[in-house]
C-alpha positions, 0 to 999 in steps of 0.5 A: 120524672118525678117520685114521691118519697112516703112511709110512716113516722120513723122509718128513715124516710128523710136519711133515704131522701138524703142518701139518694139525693146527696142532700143534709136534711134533719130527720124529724125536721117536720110534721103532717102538716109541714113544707115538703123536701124537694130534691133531685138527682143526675142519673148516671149513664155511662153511654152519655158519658163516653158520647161526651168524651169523643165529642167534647161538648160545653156543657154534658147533661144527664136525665134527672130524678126529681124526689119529693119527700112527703111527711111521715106518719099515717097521714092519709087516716080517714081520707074523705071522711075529714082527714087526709093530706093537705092540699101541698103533699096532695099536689106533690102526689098527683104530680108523681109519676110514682110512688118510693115506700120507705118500710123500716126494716132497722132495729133501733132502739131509740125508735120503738116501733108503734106495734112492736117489732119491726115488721116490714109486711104490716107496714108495708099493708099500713100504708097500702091501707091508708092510700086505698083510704085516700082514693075510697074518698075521692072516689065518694067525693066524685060519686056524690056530685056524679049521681046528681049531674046524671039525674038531671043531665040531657039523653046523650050526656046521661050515658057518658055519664052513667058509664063513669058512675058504673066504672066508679063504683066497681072501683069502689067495690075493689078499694072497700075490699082492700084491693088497689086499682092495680090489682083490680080487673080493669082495662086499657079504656078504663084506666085511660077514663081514670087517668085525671083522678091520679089514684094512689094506688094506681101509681108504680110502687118502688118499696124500699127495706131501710135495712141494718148495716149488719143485713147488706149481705142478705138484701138480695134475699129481703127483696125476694121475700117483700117481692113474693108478697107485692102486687102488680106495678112494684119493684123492691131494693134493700137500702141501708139508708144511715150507710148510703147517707154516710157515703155521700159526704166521700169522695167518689174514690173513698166511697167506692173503696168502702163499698167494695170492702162492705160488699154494698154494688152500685150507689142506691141512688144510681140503682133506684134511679134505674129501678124507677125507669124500668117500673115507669117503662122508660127509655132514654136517648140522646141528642148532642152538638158542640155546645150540649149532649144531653139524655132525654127520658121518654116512656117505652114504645114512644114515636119519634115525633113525640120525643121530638117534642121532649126536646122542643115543641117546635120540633114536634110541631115541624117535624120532618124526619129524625137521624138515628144512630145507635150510641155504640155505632156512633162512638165506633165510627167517630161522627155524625159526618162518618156515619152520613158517609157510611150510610149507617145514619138512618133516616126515620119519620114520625112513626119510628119507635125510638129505642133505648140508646137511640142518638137522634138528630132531628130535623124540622121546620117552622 
């Protein structure tokens, strides 16, 4: 899973990219036009965890979270129109499976704010705006070519054509109108026609508020607030991103002991790490042998088949049936061996959805 991390200028983007990857990046070390920061981070589970001291295996491996800290500022002014991001933060962006919106929330007065007071919902619009801006002139790019390839086209390949043009410029009407694509009225088929597009505004938005040290007692109520005036598709968490950052450099002890004397819950990278697999409809299971346990990350409702191929693409190419155990179960009776005997490993084929929690022992041949 990859997110990428957005925001404008001074709004604690690269301390939070720090915070939720353990990293030491300068703030201010780049501008628009600069590399990105890449990062990642080893999303706690307990259940593998606890798999991993029955079975005592070499090696124990999480699911990861890949961030990718893009520039600040309003680097996406006048899109389509000669501006827009560079052809690396554009990649990075494509590639993301969704959005992370740093919003300043923190007072600081070494960091004036452009328009003046801090005003998280004006930001939070900024840059919503600046993404339309960004997908409005693909889309415009796309028109222009499509409009003469369909005049000139054959009968059969006219219609496909005419339909992408009709869907285009109804995605045209919404964006000029300020209106995200998830927020528009399109369907299943339709979002499926504009997957290769990788519209911003059709990506999973994680919004996080940098708040003060002095707000972490009332981050639940900043959420809802945010919360009530966001769209389809976005989650909210209040960070106090200068404190998380401080944290990391502890030990676990030390930081755990802190965070029970400040009232901060879980690390923000643990709680952002699960706030994208829900946003993304993620599931994670598990496979293990004596070298390796390892959690594997699929999208919710997925078939086994297919989270063979997670695994290796000879799996899915050979794949005869899966083993499925539930971890719970597994850590109860102790083995696979003890499970087989009990009659509690099941045996599923190709069609099986896999759960969340699933440990999967998959059989194939090639």
């Amino acid at each position: 899973m990859q997110l990428a991390i957005v925001g404008l200028a001074r709004s604690g983007k690269t301390t939070v990219f720090d915070a939720l990857t353990g990293g030491h990046i300068p703030t201010g070390t780049y501008g628009a036009d600069a590399g990105l920061h890449v990062g990642a981070f080893k999303v706690p589970d307990d259940r593998l965890d606890r798999l991993g001291a029955l079975f005592k295996p070499k090696k124990l491996v999480h699911a990861d979270v890949h961030y990718v800290d893009c520039p600040g500022g309003l680097v996406w002014r006048g899109a389509g129109r000669g501006g827009g991001p560079g052809p690396q933060i554009q990649a990075a962006l494509d590639r993301s499976d969704a959005l992370v919106h740093v919003v300043r929330a923190f007072r600081s007065e070494s960091v004036p704010h452009p328009e003046g007071s801090v005003d998280p919902h004006r930001d939070i619009e900024a840059l919503n705006l600046e993404m339309a801006f960004a997908d409005l002139g693909v889309v415009e790019k796309r028109l222009e070519r499509l409009d003469t390839a369909v005049r000139s086209a054959r009968a059969g390949e006219r219609e496909v054509g005419e339909h992408e043009l009709a869907l285009l410029r109804r995605v045209k009407e919404g964006l000029e109108a300020e209106k995200p694509l998830h927020a528009q009225s399109l369907t299943g088929e339709d979002l499926r026609s504009l997957a290769n597009y990788n519209f911003l505004t059709a990506k999973p938005l994680l919004i996080i508020l940098n708040i003060d040290e002095e707000d972490v007692s009332r981050a639940g109520a900043l959420e809802e607030e945010i919360r009530r005036r966001s769209g389809p598709q976005t989650a909210v968490a209040a960070v106090c991103g200068s404190l998380e950052r401080e944290l990391v450099d502890l030990s676990p002890e030390e930081a755990a002991e802190f965070r029970a004397d400040l009232g901060l819950g879980e690390p923000a990278a643990a709680r952002v790490s699960r706030l994208c697999f829900d946003l993304l409809g993620l599931v994670s299971f598990f496979t293990g042998n004596e070298d390796e346990w390892r959690a594997w990350t699929v999208p919710r409702g997925s078939l086994a088949v297919k989270a063979a191929g997670k695994v290796h693409s000879d799996m899915e190419r050979g794949f005869i049936r899966a083993e499925v155990i539930r971890w719970d179960e597994l850590l109860e009776l102790g083995s696979l061996a003890e499970a087989r005997k009990r009659g509690v490993l099941r045996g599923e084929g190709k069609g099986y959805e896999v759960q969340d929690g699933d440990v999967l022992h998959i059989l194939f041949n090639v």
